[in-house]
C-alpha positions as CSV (number, residue, x, y, z in Angstrom):
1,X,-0.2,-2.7,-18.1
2,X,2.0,-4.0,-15.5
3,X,3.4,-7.1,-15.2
4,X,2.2,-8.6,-11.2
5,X,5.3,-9.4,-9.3
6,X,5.1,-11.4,-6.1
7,X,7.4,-10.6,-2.9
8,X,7.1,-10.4,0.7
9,X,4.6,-7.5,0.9
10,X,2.4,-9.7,-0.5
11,X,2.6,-12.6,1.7
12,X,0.1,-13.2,4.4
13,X,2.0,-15.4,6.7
14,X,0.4,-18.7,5.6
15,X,2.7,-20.6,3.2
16,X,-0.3,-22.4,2.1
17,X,-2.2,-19.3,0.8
18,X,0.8,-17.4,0.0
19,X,1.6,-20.1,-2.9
20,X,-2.0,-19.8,-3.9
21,X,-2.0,-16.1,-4.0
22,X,1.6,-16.6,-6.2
23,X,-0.4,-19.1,-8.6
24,X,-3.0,-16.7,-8.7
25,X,-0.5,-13.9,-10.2
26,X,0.8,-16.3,-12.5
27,X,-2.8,-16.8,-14.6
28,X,-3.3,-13.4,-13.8
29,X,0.2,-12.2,-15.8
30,X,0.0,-15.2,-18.4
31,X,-4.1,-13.9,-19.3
32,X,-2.0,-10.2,-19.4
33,X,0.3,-11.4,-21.8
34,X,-2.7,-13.3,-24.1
35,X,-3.8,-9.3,-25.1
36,X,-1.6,-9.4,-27.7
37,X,-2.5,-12.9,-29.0
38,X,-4.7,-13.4,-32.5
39,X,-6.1,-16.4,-30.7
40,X,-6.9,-14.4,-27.6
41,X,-10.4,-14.9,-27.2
42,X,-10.7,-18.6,-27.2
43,X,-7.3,-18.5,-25.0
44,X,-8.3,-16.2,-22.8
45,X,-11.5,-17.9,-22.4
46,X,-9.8,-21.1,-21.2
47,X,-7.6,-19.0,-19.0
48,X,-10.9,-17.1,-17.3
49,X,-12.2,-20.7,-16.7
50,X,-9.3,-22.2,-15.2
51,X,-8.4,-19.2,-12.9
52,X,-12.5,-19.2,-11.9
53,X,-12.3,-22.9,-10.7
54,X,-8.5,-22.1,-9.0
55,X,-10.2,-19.1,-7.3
56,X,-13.0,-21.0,-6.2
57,X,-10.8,-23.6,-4.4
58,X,-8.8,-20.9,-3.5
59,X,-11.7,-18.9,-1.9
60,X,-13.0,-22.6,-0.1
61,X,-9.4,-23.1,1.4
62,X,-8.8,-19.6,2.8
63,X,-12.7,-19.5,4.1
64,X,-12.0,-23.3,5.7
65,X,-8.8,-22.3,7.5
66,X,-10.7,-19.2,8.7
67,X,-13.5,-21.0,9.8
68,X,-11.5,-23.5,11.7
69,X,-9.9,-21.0,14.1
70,X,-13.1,-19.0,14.4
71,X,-11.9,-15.9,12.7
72,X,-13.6,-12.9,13.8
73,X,-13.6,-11.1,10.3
74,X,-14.4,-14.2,8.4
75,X,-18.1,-12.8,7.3
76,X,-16.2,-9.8,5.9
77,X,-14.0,-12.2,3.8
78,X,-17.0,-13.8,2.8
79,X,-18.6,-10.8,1.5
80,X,-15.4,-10.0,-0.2
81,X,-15.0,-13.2,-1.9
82,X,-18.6,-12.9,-3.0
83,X,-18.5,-9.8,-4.8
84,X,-15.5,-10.5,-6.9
85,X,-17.4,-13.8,-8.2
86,X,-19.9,-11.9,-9.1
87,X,-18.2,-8.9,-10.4
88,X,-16.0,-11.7,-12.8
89,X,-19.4,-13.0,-13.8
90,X,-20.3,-9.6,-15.2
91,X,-17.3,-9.5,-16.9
92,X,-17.2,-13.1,-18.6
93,X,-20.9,-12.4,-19.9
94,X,-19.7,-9.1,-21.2
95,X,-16.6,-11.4,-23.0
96,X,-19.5,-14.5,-24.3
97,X,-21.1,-11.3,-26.1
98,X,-18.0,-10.0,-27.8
99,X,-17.3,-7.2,-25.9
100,X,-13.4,-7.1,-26.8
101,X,-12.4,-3.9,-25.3
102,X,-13.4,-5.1,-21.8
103,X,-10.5,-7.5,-21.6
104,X,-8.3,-4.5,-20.3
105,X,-10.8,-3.7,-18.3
106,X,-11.1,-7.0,-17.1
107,X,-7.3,-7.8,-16.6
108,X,-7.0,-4.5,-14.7
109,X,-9.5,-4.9,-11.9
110,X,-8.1,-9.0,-11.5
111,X,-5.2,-6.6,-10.7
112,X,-6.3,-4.4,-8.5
113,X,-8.9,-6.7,-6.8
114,X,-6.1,-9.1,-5.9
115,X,-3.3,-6.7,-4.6
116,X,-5.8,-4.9,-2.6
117,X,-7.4,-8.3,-1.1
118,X,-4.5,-9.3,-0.3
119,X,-2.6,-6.5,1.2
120,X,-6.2,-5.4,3.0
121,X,-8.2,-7.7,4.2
122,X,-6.1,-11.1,3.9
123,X,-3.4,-9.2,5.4
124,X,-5.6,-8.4,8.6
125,X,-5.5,-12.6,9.3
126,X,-1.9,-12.9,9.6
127,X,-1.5,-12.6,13.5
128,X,-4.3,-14.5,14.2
129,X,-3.0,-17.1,12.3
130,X,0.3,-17.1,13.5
131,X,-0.4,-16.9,16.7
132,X,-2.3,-20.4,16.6
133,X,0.7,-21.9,15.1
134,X,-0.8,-22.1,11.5
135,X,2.0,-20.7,9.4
């Protein structure tokens, strides 16, 4: 499994959320690199928690900043938002019943979720940002 990297093509335009969106490739990577770990499970537990609460502030901020400047595709991030909380629900009750072999699983849709959010419909904000100064 790869390892994310953050450059350019990621960023949104914001520096705000583009630092988020870094952090949030850093728990991602360091709950990657726990795989290996004999103590994964507890570890990896902690990690799931603390990148759940960052996410949620995350989501909150992004939605605020959105909401402030009346963006037009605002419900479609909402929707968004809420079906990766509750698709990592799924997965963190799958974890609390020992369900190892989902942790791949698990690490590989953060993955995908997060590069495709961002690149798709976080990228689509950008302009509209931008052009009302918020940088």
């Amino acid at each position: 499994m790869k390892t994310l990297e953050w450059n350019e093509f990621y960023s949104v335009g914001v520096k705000s959320l583009d630092e988020q969106h870094m952090n949030l490739f850093f728990l991602i990577n360091k709950m990657r690199a726990l795989v290996t770990s004999p103590e994964q499970s507890v570890e990896i537990g902690n990690l799931l928690t603390e990148l759940e609460k960052y996410v949620h502030e995350h989501f909150l901020t992004e939605e605020g900043l959105l909401e402030k400047y009346n963006y037009y595709g605002l419900d479609q991030q909402k929707k968004e938002h809420q079906l990766y909380e509750q698709k990592v629900l799924e997965y963190q009750a799958r974890l609390d019943n020992a369900e190892e072999i989902i942790l791949l699983d698990m690490i590989g849709f953060l993955v995908d979720w997060w590069t495709g959010h961002i690149q798709g419909t976080d990228s689509e904000y950008r302009f509209f940002l931008n052009n009302r100064g918020v940088y």
